[in-house]
C-alpha positions in Angstrom: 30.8 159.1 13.0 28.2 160.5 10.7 26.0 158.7 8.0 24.1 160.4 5.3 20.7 159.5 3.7 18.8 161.7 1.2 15.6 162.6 -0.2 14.7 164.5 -3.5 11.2 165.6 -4.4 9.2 167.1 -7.2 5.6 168.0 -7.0 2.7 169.0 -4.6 2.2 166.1 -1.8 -0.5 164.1 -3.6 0.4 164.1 -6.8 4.2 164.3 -6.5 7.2 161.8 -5.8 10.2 161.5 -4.4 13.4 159.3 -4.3 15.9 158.3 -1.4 19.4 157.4 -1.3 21.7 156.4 1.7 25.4 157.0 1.3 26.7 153.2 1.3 24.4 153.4 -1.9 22.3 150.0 -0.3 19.6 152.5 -1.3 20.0 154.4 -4.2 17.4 156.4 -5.7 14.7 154.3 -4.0 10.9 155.9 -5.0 8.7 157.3 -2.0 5.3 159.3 -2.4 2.1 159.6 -1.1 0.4 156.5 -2.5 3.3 154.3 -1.9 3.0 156.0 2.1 -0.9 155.9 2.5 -2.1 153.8 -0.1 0.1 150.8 -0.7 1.3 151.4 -3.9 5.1 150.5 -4.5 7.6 152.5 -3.1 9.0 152.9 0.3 8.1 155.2 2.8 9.7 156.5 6.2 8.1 154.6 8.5 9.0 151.9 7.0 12.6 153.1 6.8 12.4 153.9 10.2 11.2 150.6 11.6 13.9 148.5 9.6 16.6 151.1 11.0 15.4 150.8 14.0 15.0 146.6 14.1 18.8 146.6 13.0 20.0 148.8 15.7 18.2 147.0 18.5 19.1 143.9 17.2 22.3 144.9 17.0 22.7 146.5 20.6 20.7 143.0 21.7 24.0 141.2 20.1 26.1 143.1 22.0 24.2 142.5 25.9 24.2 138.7 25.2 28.1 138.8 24.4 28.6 141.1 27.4 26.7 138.2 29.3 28.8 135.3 27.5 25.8 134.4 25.3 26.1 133.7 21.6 23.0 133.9 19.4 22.3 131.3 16.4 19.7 134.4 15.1 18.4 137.3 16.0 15.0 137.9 13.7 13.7 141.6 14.5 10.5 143.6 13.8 9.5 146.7 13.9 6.1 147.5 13.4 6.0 152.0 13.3 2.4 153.2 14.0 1.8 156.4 11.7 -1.9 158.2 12.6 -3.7 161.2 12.6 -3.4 163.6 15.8 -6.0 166.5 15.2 -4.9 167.4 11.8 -1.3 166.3 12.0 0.4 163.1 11.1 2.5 161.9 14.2 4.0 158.4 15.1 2.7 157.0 17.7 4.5 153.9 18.5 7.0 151.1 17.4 6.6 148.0 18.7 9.4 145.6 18.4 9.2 141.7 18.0 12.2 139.6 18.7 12.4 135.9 18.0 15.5 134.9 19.4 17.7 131.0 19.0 20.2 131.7 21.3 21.8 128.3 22.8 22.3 128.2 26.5 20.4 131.2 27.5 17.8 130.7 29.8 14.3 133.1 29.9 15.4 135.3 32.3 18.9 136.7 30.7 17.5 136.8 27.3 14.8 139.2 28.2 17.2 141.3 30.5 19.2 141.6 27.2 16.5 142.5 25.5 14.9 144.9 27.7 18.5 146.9 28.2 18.7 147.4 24.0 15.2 148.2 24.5 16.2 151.5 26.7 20.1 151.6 25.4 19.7 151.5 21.2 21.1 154.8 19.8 17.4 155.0 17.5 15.7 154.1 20.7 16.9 156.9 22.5 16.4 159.8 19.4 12.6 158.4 18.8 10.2 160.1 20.9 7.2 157.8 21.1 6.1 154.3 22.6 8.0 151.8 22.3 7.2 148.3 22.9 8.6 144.8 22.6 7.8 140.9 22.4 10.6 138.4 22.8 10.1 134.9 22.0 13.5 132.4 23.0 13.6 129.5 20.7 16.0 126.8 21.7 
């Protein structure tokens, strides 16, 4: 299986802009730039990209260690919070922490968080990112 996203851009990095596109066409010619990256100005931007790609594979993988372990979730509410900073004079990402708040009826503490933890480690975007990653779990009954 292979997905496609895309990314056009025109300019020089300060002044220029860009668009993204994902093949389902959920995104489709989406605006991205510098000010909507550093700044706040609307747009996305790939960290944010990242971290909801990220939230909805762990979530994801998280659904499928509570079924393994006869669980059935009401909701699953992911996020991921992507740290972008400055190392020396490059841009790296440093961490992503994930936050799960979890209504999942039956499930005690303890199995919850050893779901959790395993689609921590065993999430296909967990694996390719090569940084910190952290999590919170709350279980709400």
């Amino acid at each position: 299986m292979k997905r496609t996203g895309t990314a056009v851009w025109s300019g020089d990095l300060k002044g220029g802009s860009g668009k993204v596109a994902t093949e389902s066409g959920i995104l489709d010619n989406v605006s991205y730039g510098y000010h909507s990256r550093f700044e706040h100005d609307a747009g996305t931007n790939p960290e944010e990209l990242l971290g909801a790609a990220h939230a909805a594979c762990f979530t994801m993988t998280v659904a499928g260690e509570l079924a393994a372990a006869g669980l059935k979730p009401r909701s699953l509410i992911t996020t991921a919070t992507v740290s972008l900073g400055k190392v020396g004079d490059d841009f790296q990402i440093g961490s992503v922490h994930l936050n799960l708040i979890a209504c999942i009826p039956g499930a005690s503490q303890a199995a919850f968080e050893q779901a959790a933890l395993k689609a921590k480690l065993e999430c296909p975007l967990s694996r390719v990112l090569n940084t910190h990653i952290t999590l919170d779990v709350r279980l709400d009954h």
